[in-house]
C-alpha positions in Angstrom: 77.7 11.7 -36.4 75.7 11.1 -32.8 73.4 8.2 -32.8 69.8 9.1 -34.1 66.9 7.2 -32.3 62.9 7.0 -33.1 60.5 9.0 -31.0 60.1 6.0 -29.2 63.6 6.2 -28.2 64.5 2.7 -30.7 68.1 3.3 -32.7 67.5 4.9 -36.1 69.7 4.7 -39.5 70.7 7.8 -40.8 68.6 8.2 -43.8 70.6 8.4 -47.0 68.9 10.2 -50.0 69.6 10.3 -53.8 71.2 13.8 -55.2 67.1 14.3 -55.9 66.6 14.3 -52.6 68.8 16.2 -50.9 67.2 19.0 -50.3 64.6 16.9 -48.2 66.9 16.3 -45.6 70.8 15.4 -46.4 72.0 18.7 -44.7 74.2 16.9 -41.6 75.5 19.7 -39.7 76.4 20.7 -35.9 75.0 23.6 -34.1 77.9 25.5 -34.6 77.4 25.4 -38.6 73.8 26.1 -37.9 74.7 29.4 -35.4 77.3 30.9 -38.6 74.0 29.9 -40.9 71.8 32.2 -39.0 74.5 34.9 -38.0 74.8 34.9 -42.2 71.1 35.1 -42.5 70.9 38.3 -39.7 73.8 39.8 -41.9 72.1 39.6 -45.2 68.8 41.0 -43.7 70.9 44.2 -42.0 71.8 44.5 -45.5 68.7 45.9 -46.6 66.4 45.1 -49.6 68.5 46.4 -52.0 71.9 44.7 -51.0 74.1 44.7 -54.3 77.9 43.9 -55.0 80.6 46.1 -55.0 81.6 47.2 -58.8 85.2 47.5 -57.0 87.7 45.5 -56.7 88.4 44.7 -53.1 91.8 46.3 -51.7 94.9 44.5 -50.1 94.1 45.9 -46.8 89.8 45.3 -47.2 88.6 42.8 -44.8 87.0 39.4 -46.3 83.3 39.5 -45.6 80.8 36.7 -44.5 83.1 34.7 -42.0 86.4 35.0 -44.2 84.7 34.8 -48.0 86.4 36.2 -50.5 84.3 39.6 -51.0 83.3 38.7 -54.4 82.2 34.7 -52.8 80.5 37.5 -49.7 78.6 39.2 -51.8 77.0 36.5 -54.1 76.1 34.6 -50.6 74.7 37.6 -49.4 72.5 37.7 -52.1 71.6 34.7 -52.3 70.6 34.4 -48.1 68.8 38.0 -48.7 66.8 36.2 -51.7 66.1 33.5 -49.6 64.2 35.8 -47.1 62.0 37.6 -49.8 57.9 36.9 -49.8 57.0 35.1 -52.2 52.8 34.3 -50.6 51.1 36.5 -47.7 48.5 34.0 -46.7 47.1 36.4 -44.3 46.9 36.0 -40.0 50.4 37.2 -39.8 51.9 33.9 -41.9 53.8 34.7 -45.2 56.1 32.1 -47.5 59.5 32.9 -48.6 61.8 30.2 -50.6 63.3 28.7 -47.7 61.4 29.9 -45.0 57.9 30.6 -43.2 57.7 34.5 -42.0 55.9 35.0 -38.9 54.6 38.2 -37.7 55.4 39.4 -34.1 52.8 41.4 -32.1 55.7 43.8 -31.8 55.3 44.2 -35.7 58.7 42.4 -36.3 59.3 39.6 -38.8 60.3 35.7 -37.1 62.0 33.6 -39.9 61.8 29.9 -39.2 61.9 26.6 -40.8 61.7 23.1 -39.4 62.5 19.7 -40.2 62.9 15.7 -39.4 63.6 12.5 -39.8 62.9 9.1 -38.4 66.1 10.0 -36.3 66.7 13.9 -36.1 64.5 17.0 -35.2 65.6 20.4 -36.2 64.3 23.9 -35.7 65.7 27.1 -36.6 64.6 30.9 -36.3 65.4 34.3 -37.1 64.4 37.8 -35.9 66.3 40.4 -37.7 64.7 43.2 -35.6 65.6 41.8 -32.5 68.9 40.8 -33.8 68.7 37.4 -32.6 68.1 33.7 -34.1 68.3 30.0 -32.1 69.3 26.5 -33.2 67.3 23.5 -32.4 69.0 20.4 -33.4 67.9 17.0 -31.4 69.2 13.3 -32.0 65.7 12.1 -31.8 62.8 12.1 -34.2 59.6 13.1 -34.1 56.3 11.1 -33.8 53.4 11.9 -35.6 51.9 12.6 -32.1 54.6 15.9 -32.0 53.6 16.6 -35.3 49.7 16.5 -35.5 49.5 17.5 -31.5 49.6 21.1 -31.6 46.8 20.8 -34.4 45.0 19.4 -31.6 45.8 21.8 -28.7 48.4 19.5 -26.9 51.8 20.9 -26.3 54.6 17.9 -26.8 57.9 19.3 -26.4 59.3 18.2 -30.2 62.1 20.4 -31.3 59.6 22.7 -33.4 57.8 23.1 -29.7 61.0 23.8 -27.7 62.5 26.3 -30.7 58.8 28.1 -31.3 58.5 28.4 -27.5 61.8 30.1 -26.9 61.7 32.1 -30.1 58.8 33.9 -28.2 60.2 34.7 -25.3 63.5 35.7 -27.3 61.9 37.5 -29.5 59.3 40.2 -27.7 60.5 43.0 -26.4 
């Protein structure tokens, strides 16, 4: 793993969690693992809302699906990356909830998919637009303040990961 430093640019620890925790934070991947993440996710929304598994069993010559899963292993991730994506709260303004992600609306009417996260060491940002075909990976080696955090509450534009990856989102996003 790279070095992690502090907003203030001070060396960090990795933060270690307990099996509670882990879904606060313990993910360490590369941006590689995060671009076949949201490839997966822009599969299972192509899908369509009522993506199911085949009864059949898959032939010798049937090509594995979701990056070389067997198709039965394909199919439940597929489900489970297409329930991932469904609404669960419509708070109105164009902002919805699903289970691992906040769902903006586009002025184009499409659908942005994004989630963030951090650490005293690590920044992340990642977004999907299944309309436009197109997602981006964030990923920085250094953490975010609370200034990054409460600034754009405020009206000031830091350039935190959620900044940089909301920013380009736009301009990869509209038509």
């Amino acid at each position: 793993m790279l070095p992690v430093y502090r907003s203030s640019g001070a060396p960090a620890k990795h933060w270690t969690f307990t099996e509670a925790m882990d879904g606060a934070g313990a993910v360490c991947s590369s941006a590689a693992d995060m671009l076949r993440y949201v490839e997966a996710q822009l599969e299972a929304a192509a899908a369509g809302p009522h993506a199911q598994p085949s009864s059949a069993e898959p032939s010798e010559t049937e090509q594995p699906s979701m990056a070389g899963q067997s198709a039965d292993a394909g199919e439940t991730v597929l489900r489970a990356l297409k329930a991932s994506q469904q609404e669960l709260e419509n708070f109105g303004k164009g902002t919805a909830l699903a289970y691992a992600w906040i769902i903006r609306s586009e002025a184009d009417g499409s659908r942005t998919y994004w989630h963030n996260g951090g650490t005293y060491g690590s920044s992340s940002f990642i977004s999907f637009n299944p309309q436009h075909e197109a997602g981006l990976v964030v990923l920085s080696n250094r953490g975010p303040s609370v200034i990054s955090q409460l600034a754009p509450l405020i009206g000031l534009k830091p350039m935190s990961a959620d900044l940089l990856g909301a920013e380009l989102g736009r301009m990869l996003y509209r038509n």
